[in-house]
C-alpha positions as CSV (number, residue, x, y, z in Angstrom):
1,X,0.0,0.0,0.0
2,X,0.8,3.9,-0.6
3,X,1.4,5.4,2.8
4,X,-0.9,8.8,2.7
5,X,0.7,11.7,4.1
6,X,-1.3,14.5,5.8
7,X,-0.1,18.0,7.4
8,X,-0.7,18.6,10.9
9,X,1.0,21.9,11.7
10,X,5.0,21.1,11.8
11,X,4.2,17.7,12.1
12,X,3.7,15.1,9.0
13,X,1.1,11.7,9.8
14,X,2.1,8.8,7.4
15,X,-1.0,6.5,7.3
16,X,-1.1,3.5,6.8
17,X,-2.0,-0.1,8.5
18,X,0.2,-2.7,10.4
19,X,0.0,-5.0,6.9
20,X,2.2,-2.6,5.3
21,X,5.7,-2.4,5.2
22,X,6.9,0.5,7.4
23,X,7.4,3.9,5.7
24,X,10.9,4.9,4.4
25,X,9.8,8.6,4.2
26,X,9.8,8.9,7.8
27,X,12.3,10.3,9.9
28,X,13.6,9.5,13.0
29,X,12.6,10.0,15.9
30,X,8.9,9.3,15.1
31,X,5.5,8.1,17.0
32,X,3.4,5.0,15.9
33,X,0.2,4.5,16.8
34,X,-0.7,1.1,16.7
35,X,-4.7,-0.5,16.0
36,X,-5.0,-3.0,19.0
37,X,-8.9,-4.1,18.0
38,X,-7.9,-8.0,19.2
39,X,-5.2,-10.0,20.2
40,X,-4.5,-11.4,16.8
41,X,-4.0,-7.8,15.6
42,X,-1.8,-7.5,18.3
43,X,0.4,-10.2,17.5
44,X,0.9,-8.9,14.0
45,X,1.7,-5.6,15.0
46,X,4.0,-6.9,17.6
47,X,5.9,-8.7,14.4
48,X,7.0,-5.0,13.4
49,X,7.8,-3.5,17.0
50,X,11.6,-4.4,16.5
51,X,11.9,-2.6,12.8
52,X,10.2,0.2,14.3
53,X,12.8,0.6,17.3
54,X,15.6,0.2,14.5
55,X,14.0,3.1,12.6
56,X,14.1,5.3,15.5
57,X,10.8,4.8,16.9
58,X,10.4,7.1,20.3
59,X,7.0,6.2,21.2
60,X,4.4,3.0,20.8
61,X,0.7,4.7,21.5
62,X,-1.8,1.4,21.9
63,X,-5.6,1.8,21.2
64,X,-8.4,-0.1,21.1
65,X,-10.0,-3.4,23.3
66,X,-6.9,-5.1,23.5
67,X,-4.7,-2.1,23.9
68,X,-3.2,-3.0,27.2
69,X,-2.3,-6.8,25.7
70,X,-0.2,-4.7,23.3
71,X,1.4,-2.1,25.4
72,X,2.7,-5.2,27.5
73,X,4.1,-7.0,24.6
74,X,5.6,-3.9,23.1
75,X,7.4,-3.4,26.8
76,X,8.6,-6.5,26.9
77,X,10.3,-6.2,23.6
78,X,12.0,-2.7,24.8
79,X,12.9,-4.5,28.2
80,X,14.8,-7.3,26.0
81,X,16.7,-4.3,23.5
82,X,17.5,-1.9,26.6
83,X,15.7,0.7,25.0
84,X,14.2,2.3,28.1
85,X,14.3,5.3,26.3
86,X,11.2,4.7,24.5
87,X,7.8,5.1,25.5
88,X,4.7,3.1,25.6
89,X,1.1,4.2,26.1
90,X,-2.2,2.7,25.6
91,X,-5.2,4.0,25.6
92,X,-9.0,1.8,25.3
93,X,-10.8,4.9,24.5
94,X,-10.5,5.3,20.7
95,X,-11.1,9.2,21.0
96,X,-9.0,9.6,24.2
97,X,-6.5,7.6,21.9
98,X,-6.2,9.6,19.0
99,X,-6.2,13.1,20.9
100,X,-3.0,11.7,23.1
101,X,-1.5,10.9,19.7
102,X,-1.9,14.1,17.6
103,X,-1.1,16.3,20.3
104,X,1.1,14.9,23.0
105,X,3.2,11.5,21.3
106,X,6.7,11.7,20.7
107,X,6.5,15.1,23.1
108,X,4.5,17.2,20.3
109,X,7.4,17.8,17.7
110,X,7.9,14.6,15.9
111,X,6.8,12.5,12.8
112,X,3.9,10.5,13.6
113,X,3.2,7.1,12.0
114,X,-1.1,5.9,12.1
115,X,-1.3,2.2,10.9
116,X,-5.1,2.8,10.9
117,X,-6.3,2.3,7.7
118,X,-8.2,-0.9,8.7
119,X,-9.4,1.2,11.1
120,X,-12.5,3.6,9.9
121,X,-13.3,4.7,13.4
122,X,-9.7,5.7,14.5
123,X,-9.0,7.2,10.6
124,X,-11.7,9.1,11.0
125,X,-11.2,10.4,14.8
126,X,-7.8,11.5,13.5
127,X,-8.8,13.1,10.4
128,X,-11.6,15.1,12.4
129,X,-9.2,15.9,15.4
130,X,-7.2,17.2,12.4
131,X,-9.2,19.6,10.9
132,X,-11.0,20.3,14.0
């Protein structure tokens, strides 16, 4: 798939969903927010959590049912590298989710990467928090 790239003051959003390969046209230091619907969803995002960290991921923001499942996983993973550095947040609330995202992940000044395109109800919480 085509990442799609939208504006958001200084900030660029690269969407696109956890099937895709990550996006080369981000730099680092970035935030992902990660879709976390079910626990099979989480597993397959949990597949790209290393790439991410290599790529100069900052910040993993978890939403959805099984968000906390995810948020675990994700820690465990940054336990095993060291990367203490990095944050993890999740967040059940889909709104709540997408409004920590947009305007406080990665500390407010860095690229942010949406693997929501699955996702109709968090694409379109961001894309009205966006023009909102």
């Amino acid at each position: 798939m085509i990442y799609q790239y939208i504006n958001f003051g200084t900030r660029v959003i690269a969407i696109g969903s956890v099937k895709d390969e990550p996006s080369l046209n981000l730099s680092a230091p970035f935030a992902v927010l990660l879709p976390a619907a079910n626990k099979l969803e989480c597993l397959e995002a949990g597949r790209r959590i290393v790439t991410f960290l290599a790529m100069g991921c900052i910040e993993f923001c978890c939403v959805g049912k099984a968000a906390e499942f995810l948020h675990d996983a994700i820690d465990e993973v940054i336990e095993d590298r060291a990367a203490f550095e990095v944050v993890t947040t999740y967040d059940l609330d889909e709104t709540e989710g997408c409004e920590y995202f947009l305007f406080a992940a990665g500390g407010g000044s860095t690229g942010l990467l949406a693997l929501v395109s699955e996702h109709p109800c968090l694409l379109n919480g961001l894309k009205n928090k966006i023009v909102s």
